[in-house]
C-alpha positions as CSV (number, residue, x, y, z in Angstrom):
1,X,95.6,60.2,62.6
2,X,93.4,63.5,62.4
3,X,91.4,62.2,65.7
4,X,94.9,62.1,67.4
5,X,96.1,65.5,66.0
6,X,91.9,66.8,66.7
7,X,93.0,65.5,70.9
8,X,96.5,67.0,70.8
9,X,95.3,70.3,69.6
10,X,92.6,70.5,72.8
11,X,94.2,73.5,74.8
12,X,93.7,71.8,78.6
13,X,95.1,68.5,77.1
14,X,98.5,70.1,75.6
15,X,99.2,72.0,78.6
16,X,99.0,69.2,80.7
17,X,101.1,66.9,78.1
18,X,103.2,69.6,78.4
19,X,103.8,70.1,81.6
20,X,104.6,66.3,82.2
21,X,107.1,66.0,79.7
22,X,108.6,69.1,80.2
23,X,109.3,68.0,84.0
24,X,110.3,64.9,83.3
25,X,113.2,65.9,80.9
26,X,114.0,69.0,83.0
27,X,115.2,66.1,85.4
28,X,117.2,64.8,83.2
29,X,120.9,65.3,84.1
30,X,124.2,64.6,82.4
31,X,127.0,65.4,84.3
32,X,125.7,67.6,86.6
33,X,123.6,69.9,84.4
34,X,120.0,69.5,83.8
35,X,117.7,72.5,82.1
36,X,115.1,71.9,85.6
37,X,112.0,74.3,84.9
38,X,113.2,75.6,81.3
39,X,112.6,72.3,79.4
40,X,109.1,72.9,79.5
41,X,109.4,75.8,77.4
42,X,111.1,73.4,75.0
43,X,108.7,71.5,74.8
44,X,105.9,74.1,74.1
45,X,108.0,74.8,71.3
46,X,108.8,71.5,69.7
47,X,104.8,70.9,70.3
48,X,104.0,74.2,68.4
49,X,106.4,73.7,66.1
50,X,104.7,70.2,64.8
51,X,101.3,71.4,65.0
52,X,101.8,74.4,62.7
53,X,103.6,72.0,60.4
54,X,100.3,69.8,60.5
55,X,98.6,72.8,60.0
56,X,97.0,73.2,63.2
57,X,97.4,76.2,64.8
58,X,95.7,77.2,68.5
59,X,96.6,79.7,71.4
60,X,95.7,79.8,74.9
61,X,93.8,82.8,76.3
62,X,95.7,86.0,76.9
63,X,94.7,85.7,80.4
64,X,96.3,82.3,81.3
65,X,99.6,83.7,80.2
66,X,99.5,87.5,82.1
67,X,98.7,85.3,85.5
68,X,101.4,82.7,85.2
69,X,103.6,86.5,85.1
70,X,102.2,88.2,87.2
71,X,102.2,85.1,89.8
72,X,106.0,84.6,88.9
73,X,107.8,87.8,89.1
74,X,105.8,88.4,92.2
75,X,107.0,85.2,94.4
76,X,110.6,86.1,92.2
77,X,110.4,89.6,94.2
78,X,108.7,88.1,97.9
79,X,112.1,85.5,97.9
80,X,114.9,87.8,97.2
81,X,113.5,91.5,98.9
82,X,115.2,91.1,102.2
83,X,118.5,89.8,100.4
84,X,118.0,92.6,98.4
85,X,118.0,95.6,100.4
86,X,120.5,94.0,103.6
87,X,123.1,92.7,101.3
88,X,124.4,96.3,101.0
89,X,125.2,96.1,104.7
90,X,126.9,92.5,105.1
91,X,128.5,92.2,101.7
92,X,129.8,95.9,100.4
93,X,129.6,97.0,96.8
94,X,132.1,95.4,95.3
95,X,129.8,92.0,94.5
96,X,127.2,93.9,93.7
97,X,129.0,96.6,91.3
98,X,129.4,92.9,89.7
99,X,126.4,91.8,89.4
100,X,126.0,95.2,87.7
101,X,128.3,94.8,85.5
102,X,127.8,91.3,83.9
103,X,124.5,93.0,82.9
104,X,125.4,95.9,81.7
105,X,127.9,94.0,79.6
106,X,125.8,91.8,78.1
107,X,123.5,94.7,77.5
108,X,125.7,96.5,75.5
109,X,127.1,93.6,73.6
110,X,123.2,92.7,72.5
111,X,122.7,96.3,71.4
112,X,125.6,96.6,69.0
113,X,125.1,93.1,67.7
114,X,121.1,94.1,67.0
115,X,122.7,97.3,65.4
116,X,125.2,95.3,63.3
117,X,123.4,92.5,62.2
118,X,120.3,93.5,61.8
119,X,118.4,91.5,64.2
120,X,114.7,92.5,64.9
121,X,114.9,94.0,68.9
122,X,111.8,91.6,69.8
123,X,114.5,88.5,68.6
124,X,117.2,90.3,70.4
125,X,116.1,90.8,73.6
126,X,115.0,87.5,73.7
127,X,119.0,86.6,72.8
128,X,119.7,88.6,76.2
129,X,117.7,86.4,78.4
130,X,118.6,83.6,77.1
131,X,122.2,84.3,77.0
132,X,122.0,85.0,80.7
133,X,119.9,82.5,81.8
134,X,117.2,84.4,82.8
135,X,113.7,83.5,82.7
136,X,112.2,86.3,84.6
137,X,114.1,88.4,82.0
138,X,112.7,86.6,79.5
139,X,108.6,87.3,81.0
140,X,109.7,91.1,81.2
141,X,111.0,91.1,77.4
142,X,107.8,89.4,76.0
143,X,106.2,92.0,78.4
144,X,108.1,95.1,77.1
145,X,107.9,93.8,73.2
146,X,104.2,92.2,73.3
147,X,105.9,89.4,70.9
148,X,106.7,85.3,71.5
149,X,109.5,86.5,69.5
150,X,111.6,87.0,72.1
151,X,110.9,83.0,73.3
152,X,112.7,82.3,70.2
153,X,115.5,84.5,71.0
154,X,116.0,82.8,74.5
155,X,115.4,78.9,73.1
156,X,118.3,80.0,70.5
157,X,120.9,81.6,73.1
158,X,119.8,79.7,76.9
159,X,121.4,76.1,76.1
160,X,125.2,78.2,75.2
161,X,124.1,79.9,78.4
162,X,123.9,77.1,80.4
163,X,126.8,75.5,79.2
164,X,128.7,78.4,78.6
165,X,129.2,79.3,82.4
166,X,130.3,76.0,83.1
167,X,132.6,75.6,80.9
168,X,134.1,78.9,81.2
169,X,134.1,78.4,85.5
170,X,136.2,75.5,84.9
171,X,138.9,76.9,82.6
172,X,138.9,80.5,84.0
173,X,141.4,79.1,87.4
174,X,143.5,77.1,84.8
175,X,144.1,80.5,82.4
176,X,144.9,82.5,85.6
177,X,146.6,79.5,86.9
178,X,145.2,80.6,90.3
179,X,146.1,78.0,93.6
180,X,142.5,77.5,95.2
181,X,143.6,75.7,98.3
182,X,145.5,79.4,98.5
183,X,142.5,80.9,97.8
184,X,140.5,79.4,100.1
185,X,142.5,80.4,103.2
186,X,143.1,83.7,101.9
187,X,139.3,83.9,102.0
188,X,138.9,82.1,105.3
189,X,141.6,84.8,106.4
190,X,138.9,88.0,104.8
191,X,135.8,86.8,106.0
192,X,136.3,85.8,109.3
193,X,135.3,89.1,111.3
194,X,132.6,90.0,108.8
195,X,129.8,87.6,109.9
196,X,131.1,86.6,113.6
197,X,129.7,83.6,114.5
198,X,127.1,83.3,117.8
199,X,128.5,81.4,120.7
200,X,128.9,80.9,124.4
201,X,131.4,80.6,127.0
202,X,131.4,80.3,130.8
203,X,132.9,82.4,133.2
204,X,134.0,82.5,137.0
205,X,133.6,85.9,138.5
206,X,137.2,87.4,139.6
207,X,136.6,90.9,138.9
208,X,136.2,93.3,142.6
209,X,134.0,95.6,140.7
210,X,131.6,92.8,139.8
211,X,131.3,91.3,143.2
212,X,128.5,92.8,145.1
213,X,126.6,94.3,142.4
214,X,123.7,93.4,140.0
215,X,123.2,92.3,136.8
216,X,121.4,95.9,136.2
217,X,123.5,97.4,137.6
218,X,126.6,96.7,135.6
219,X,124.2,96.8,132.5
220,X,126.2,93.7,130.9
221,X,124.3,93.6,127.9
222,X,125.1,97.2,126.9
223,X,128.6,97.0,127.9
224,X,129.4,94.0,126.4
225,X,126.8,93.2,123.5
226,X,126.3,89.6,125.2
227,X,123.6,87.9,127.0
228,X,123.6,86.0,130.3
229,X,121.7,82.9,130.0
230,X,123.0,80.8,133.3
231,X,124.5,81.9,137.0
232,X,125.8,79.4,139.4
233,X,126.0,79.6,142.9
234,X,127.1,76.8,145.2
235,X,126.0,74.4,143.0
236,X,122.7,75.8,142.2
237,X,122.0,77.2,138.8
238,X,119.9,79.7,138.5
239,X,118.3,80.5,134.2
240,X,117.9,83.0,133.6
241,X,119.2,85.6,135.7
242,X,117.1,87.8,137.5
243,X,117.9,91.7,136.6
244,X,118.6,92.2,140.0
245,X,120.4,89.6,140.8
246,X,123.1,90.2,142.8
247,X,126.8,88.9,141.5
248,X,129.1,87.4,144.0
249,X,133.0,87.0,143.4
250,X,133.3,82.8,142.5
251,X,129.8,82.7,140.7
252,X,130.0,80.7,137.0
253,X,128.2,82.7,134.3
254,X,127.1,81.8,131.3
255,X,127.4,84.4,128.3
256,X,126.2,84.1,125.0
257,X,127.6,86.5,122.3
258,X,130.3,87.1,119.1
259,X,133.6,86.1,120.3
260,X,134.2,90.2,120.7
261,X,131.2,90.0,123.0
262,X,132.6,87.6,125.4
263,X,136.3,89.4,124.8
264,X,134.9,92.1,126.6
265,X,132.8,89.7,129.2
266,X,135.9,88.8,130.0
267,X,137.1,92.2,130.9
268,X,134.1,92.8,132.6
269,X,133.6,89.9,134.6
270,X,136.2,87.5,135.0
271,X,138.4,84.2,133.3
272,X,136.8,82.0,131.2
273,X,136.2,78.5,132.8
274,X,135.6,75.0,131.6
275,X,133.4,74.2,134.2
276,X,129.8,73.3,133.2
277,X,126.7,75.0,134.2
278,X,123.9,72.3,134.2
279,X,120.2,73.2,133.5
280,X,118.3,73.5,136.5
281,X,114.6,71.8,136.7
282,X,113.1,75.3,138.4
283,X,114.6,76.6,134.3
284,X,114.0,75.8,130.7
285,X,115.2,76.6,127.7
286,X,113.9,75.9,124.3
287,X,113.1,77.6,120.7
288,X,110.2,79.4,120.3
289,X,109.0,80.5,116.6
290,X,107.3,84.5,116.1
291,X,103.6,83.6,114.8
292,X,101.9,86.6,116.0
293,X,101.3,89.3,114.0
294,X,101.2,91.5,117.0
295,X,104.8,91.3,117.7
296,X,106.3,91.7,114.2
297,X,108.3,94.2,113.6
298,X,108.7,95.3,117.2
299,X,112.4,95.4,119.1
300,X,113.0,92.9,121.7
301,X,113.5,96.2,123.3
302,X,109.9,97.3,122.8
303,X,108.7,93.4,124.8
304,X,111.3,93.5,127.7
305,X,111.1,89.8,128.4
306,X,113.3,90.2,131.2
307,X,111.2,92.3,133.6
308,X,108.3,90.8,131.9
309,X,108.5,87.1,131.8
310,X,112.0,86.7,133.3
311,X,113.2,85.5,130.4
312,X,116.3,86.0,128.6
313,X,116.6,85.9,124.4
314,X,119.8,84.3,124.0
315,X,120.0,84.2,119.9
316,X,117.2,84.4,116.7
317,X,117.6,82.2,113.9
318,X,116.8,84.4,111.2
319,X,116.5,82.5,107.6
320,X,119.0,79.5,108.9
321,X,121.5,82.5,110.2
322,X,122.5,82.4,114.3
323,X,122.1,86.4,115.0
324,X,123.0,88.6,118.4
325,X,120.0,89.1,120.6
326,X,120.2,92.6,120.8
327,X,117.3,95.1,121.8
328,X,117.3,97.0,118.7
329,X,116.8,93.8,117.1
330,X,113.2,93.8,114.9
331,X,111.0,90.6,114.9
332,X,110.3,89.0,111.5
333,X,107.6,86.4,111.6
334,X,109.1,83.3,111.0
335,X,112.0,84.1,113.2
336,X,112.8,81.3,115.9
337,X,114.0,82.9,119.5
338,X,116.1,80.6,121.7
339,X,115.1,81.5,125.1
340,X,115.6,80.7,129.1
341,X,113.1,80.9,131.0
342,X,111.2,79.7,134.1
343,X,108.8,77.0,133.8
344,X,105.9,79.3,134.9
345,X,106.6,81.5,131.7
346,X,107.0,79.1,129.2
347,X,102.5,79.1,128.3
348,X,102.9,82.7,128.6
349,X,105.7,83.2,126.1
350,X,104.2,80.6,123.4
351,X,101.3,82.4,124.0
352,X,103.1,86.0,123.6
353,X,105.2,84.7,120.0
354,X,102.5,82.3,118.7
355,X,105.0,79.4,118.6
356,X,103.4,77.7,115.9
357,X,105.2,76.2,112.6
358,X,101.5,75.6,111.5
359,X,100.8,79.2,111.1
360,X,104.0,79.8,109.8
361,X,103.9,77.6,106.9
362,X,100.6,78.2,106.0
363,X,99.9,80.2,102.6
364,X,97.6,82.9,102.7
365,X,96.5,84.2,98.9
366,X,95.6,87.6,100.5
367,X,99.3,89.1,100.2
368,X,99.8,87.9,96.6
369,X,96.4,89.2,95.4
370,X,96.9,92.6,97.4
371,X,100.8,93.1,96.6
372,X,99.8,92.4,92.9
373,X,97.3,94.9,92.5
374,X,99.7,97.6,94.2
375,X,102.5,96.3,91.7
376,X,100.0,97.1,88.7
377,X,99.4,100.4,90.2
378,X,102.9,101.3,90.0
379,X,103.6,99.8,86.3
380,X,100.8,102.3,85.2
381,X,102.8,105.1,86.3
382,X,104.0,107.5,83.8
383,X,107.4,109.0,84.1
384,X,107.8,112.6,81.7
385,X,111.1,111.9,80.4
386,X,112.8,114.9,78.0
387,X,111.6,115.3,74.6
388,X,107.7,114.8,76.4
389,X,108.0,111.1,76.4
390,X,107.3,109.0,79.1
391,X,108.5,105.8,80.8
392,X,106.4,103.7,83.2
393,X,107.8,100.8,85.1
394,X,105.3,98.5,83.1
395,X,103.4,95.3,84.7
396,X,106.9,93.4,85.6
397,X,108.5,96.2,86.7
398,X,105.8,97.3,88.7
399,X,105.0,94.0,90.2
400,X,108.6,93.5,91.1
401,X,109.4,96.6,92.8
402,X,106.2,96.1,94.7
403,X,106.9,92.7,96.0
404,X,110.5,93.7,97.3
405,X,109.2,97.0,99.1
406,X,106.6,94.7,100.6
407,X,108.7,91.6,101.8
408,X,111.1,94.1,103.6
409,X,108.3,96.0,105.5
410,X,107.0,92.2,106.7
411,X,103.4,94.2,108.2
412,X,101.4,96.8,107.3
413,X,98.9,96.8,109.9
414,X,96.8,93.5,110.2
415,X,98.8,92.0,107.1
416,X,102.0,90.2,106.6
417,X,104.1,91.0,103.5
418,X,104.7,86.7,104.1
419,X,105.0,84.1,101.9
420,X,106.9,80.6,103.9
421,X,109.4,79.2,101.6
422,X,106.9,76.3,100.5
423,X,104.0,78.5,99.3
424,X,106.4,81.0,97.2
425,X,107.8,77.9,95.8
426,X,104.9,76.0,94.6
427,X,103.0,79.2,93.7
428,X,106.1,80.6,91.6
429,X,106.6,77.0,90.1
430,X,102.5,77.4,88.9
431,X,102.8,80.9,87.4
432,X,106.3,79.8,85.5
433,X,104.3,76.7,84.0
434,X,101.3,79.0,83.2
435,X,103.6,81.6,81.5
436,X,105.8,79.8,79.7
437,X,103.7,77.1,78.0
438,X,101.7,79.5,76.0
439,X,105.0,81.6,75.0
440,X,106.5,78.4,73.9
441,X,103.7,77.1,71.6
442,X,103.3,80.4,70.3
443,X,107.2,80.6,69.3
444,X,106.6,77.3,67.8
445,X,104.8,78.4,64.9
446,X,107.7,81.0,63.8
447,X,110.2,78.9,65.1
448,X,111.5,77.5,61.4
449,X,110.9,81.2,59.3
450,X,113.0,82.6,61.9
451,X,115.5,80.5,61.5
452,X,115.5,80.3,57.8
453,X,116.1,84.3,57.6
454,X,119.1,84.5,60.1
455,X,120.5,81.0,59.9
456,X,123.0,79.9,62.4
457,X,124.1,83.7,63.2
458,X,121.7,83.8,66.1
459,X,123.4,81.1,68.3
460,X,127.2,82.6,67.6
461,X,125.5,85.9,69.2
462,X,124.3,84.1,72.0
463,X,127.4,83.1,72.8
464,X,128.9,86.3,72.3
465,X,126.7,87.7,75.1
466,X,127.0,84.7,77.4
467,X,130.8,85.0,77.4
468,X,131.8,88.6,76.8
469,X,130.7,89.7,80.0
470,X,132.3,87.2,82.0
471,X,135.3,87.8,80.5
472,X,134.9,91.2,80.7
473,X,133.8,91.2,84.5
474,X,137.0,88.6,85.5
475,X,139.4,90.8,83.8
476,X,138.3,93.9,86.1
477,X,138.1,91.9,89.6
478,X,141.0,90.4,88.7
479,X,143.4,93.0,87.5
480,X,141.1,96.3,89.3
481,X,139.5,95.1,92.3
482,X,141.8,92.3,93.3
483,X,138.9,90.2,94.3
484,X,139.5,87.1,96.1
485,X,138.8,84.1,93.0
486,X,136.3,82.6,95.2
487,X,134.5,85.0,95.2
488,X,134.3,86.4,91.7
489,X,133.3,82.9,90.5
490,X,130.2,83.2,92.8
491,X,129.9,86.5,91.5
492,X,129.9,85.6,88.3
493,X,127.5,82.8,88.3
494,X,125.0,85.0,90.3
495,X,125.5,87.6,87.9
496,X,124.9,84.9,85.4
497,X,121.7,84.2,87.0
498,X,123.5,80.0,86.6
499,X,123.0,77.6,89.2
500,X,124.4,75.2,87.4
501,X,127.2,77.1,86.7
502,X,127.1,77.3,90.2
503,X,127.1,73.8,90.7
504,X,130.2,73.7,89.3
505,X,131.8,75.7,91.2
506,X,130.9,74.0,94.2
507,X,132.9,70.9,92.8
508,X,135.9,73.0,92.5
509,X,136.0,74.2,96.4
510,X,134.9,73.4,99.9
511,X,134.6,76.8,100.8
512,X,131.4,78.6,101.1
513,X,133.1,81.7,99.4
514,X,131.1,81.4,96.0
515,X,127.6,80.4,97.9
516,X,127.4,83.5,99.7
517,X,128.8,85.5,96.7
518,X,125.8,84.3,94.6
519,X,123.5,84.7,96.9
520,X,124.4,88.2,97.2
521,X,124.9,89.3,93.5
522,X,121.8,86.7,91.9
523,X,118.7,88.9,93.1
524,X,120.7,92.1,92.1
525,X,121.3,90.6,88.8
526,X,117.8,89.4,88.6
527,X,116.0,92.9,89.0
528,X,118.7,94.9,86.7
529,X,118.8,91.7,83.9
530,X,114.5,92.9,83.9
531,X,115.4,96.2,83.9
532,X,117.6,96.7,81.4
533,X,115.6,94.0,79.3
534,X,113.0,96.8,79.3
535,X,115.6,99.8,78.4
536,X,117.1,97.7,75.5
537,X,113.0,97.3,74.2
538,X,112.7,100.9,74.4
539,X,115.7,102.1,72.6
540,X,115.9,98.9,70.2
């Protein structure tokens, strides 16, 4: 028995015993709801737990832990930057405001209960994590406190959290006794200007004062906000267009654009026609993926692939999302341009983008070390506060703020502020494994004294902060806001940081309302859950 417990205790052999067990339980699903990456903290605490009853007690180095953070809220910050700062121009403030508030709810509600109760502020931040189902709140409040305390605080309130939202999704249209199917078209109704869809449409030219002159000339992208991909002339297609090209009264165009766009085509040009405009062989047109670091971040503008290549950008697939071609438009790498071109300038415009998924989804460590050290530079910061105290943003604050700065700029100079959805996952996956199995084992060894001096009082205020704020934040979109319901259950569950409770909400609807709603509110509530985890350390 002691050789068994003298091979369990070796550090390398219980992280890795850890680490497979922990993954194979987090895939573990009843009913739709698993714990995924969080049961390996579990496990680190079970594991702790029955080696300090054996008497065996061990840690990991200091080191192994501050990497897996500073490797996770990193990647955390790279993934959700550009949602970050655009969302305030595609989804308005109401989602965010929130996101905001679930936080801020919960905030307050673990403050007076730490007040009231007693409760040690490294326990209770902890509580506020877990209650919100946040793990990267959970590295910034064993940050803030310098305790595994708070890992006991999360492993008390995070299963109520889970299965809290769910719960609470499902009843919350049954209380209100609110008609989704109405819902939905309401929604269908709100939402179908905000993100116009990309598209094209032919036309035969009718118009007198588009017959005779050139596509300059009438500067149809200007006017109109649409792009000619294909003309047609007695039969013979022409793609792309020439710039000077000269229109003819009878000729089929092809426009790609918003449906506004090709509203004012239309006006411009002539009546729409079902006639198809066939490729020619002299044309092609294909995707072509921004690899080049040399063209990142310029306007398509800035390259004029018209008088250049003769070659029209017809859309860019940003991120899965069909966006208008425009000139202001700046290249991301990673973006994928769907161009017409001629034959002759198809090497020339592979060469010019890079076109090469290779580079794209390769990982380069450069970024992450570089954006790290800058996110350190700004934790160490001190802030003079009244009274001649200070506040610094700390090493997850700093490392955060750094790596959504970074991720929007895309390029400084030779480097790209990149990380391709593979890397980010695998590397954020390694530092949450690395960061949480030591917190876990540590919180193992106080797990039952902890217990023993609050008793069962800890998971009722868990609850308490899982479910005031959503009842809080329904009540106020609801009665204040008059949010549509799709919406504020994405909302909520983003704000919840819950994608199971997500999940759930998904069964409930075929609408893509509460998707986009999470996706909007869950990095805001992701940075300010951090935030505040930090404020409530500091005044706790």
């Amino acid at each position: 028995m002691s050789s068994l417990l003298d091979f369990l205790s070796v550090d390398y052999v219980a992280l890795f015993i850890i680490i497979g067990i922990g993954i194979i339980l987090g895939k573990v699903s009843f009913r739709g709801l698993s714990l995924d990456s969080s049961a390996v903290i579990f496990v680190a605490m079970f594991y702790g737990y029955v080696m300090f009853s054996q008497g065996i007690e061990f840690a990991f180095p200091g080191i192994i832990q501050q990497i897996g953070l500073l490797l996770f809220i990193f990647t955390i910050g790279m993934q959700a930057g550009p949602t970050f700062f655009e969302v305030y121009k595609s989804q308005g403030m109401k989602l965010i405001s929130m996101a905001f508030l679930t936080v801020v709810v919960g905030a307050i509600t673990t403050f007076v209960s730490a007040i009231v109760f007693d409760i040690d502020y490294r326990i209770s931040v902890g509580l506020f994590s877990g209650a919100l189902t946040s793990t990267p709140g959970l590295a910034a409040a064993i940050e803030a406190t310098g305790s595994s305390l708070a890992s006991i605080g999360y492993g008390i309130a995070y299963p109520f959290g889970v299965v809290g939202v769910i719960l609470f999704v499902r009843l919350i249209p049954k209380i209100f006794a609110t008609n989704m199917a109405k819902e939905e078209q309401k929604y269908a109704e709100e939402t179908q200007t905000q993100i116009p869809e990309v598209t094209h449409k032919n036309f035969i030219i009718t118009n007198e004062n588009a017959d005779g002159k050139t596509i300059r000339e009438l500067d149809i992208r200007l006017m109109t906000k649409a792009n000619i991909s294909r003309v047609m002339r007695a039969n013979e297609t022409s793609i792309p267009p020439a710039a000077d090209l000269v229109l003819r009264k009878g000729d089929l165009v092809r426009a790609v654009g918003t449906n506004e766009a090709l509203k004012r085509v239309e006006l411009l040009l002539g009546k729409p026609t079902e006639i198809d405009i066939p490729e020619s062989g002299m044309f092609e047109v294909r995707w072509y993926v921004v690899s080049k670091r040399n063209v990142v971040n310029k306007t398509l503008g800035e390259l004029n692939l018209r008088e250049n290549y003769k070659a029209t950008v017809t859309r860019i697939r940003r991120a899965g999302i069909d966006l208008p071609a425009r000139p202001s438009v700046k290249l991301k790498f990673g973006d994928r341009l769907f161009i017409s071109s001629t034959r002759g300038n198809v090497n020339g415009l592979s060469l010019l983008f890079g076109d090469s998924m290779k580079e794209v989804e390769t990982t380069s460590f450069l970024p992450v070390a570089l954006g790290i050290v800058i996110g350190l530079v700004l934790g160490n910061i001190e802030i003079p506060l009244p009274g001649g105290s200070s506040f610094s943003l700390g090493l997850t604050g700093g490392v955060l703020l750094a790596a959504l700065v970074l991720s929007r700029i895309g390029k400084t100079g030779p480097i790209l502020w990149n990380l391709p959805g593979t890397g980010n996952h695998i590397l954020r996956q390694f530092g949450l494994l690395l960061f949480l199995i030591p917190v876990g084992l540590a919180a193992g060894s106080q797990l039952g004294p902890t217990i023993q001096e609050y008793g069962l009082s800890l998971f009722a205020i868990g609850a308490a902060i899982t479910l005031i704020p959503m009842i809080f934040v329904v009540l106020v979109a609801r009665l204040f806001l008059q949010m549509n319901f799709l919406s504020v259950l994405g909302a909520l569950t983003g704000g919840m940081t819950s994608t199971p409770g997500l999940s759930a909400v998904d069964s409930m609807t075929s609408s893509e309302g509460p998707q986009v709603a999470y996706a909007t509110v869950y990095p805001f509530a992701l940075v300010a859950i951090i935030i505040f985890t930090q404020v409530l350390s500091y005044i706790l």
